[in-house]
N, C-alpha and C positions, 0 to 999 in steps of 0.2 A: 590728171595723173595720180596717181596711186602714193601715198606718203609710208614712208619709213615707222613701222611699228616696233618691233619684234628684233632686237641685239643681245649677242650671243657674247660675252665677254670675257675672254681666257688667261688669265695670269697667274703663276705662283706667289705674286705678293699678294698679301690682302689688305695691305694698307691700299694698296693701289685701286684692286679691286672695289671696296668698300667706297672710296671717292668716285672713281669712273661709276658705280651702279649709283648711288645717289645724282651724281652730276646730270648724267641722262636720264634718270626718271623727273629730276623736278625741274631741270632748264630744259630738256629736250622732249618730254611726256612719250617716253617713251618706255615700254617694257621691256625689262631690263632680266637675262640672267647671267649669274657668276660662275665658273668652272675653275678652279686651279690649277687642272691637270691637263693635259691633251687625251688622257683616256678619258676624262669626264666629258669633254667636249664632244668626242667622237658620238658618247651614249646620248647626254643631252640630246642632242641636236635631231635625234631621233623622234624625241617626242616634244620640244620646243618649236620645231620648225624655225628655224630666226630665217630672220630677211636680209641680215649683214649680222656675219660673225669677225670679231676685232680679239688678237691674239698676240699677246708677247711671243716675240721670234726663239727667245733663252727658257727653256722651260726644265727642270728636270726629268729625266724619263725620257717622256713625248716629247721631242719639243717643236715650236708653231710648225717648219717647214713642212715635217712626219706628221704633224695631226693634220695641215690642209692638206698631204697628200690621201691622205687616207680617210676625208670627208669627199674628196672627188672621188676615188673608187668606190665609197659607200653611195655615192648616186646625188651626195648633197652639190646642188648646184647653187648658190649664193652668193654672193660677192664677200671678199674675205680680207681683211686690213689685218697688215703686220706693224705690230708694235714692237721697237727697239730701239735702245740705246746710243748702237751702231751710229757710228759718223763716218767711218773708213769708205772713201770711196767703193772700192774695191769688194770690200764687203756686201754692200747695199746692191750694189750691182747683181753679186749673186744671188741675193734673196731677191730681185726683182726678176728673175728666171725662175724662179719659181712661182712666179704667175700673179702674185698679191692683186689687188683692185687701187692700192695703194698702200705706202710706209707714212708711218707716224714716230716722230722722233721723238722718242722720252728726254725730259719729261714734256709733255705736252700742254697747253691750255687748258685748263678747264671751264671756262668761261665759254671757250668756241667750241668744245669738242662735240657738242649733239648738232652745233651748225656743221659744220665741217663732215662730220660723219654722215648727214642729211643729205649735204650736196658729193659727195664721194659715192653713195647710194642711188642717187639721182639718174648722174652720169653713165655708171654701170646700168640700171635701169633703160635709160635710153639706149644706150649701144645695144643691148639685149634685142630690143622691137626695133631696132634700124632708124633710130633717129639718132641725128647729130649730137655728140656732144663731145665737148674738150675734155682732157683729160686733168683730171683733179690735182695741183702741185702740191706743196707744202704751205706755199703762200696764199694760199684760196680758203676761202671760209672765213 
């Protein structure tokens, strides 16, 4: 099977930023780019191609829900992880309607987060070609 290259990273903080793009290029060897915006994602993404794009849900302007809607009408088919702070039931529920691959609860591991994001990739991967797999919790990775 085919491994996880190529992470699309969206957030207005850059402290945040700055750790998640370090944390993934040197525990998860993975290539890594930063966006702050949801319009820079949009553009990004164009010429990136990522293979999992991971996006704070709160963003100013854009923000995650509006930019993954608007990387599925651009034609971008990828698996797409929302990032937020959110614990409210109720809340989470709505951003899970809006289709995510899965929600990451800030602040998150850093330690796990290129496993985690590996096998969250994995799983969408497989359901894609019609092979089994479970769906990715909080508690996995």
């Amino acid at each position: 099977m085919a491994q996880l290259k190529k992470v699309l990273y969206v957030d207005d903080d850059p402290s945040v930023c700055e750790l998640v793009e370090v944390v993934l290029e040197l525990t998860g060897d993975l290539e890594v780019r930063i966006c702050h915006s949801g319009q820079e994602a949009v553009s990004l993404s164009r010429t990136f191609k990522p293979e999992l794009i991971v996006m704070d849900v709160n963003m100013p302007g854009m923000d995650g829900p509006t930019t993954f809607s608007t990387l599925k009408r651009n034609g971008v088919q990828v698996p797409v992880v929302f990032a937020t702070a959110e614990t409210n039931p109720e809340e989470l529920q709505k951003l899970w309607r809006q289709g995510p691959e899965e929600i990451l609860i800030k602040p998150f591991d850093p330690h796990t987060l290129s496993t985690r994001l590996k096998t969250i990739w994995r799983a969408a991967h497989r359901a894609e070609f019609g092979g089994e797999a479970a769906p990715c919790t909080e508690n996995q990775a």
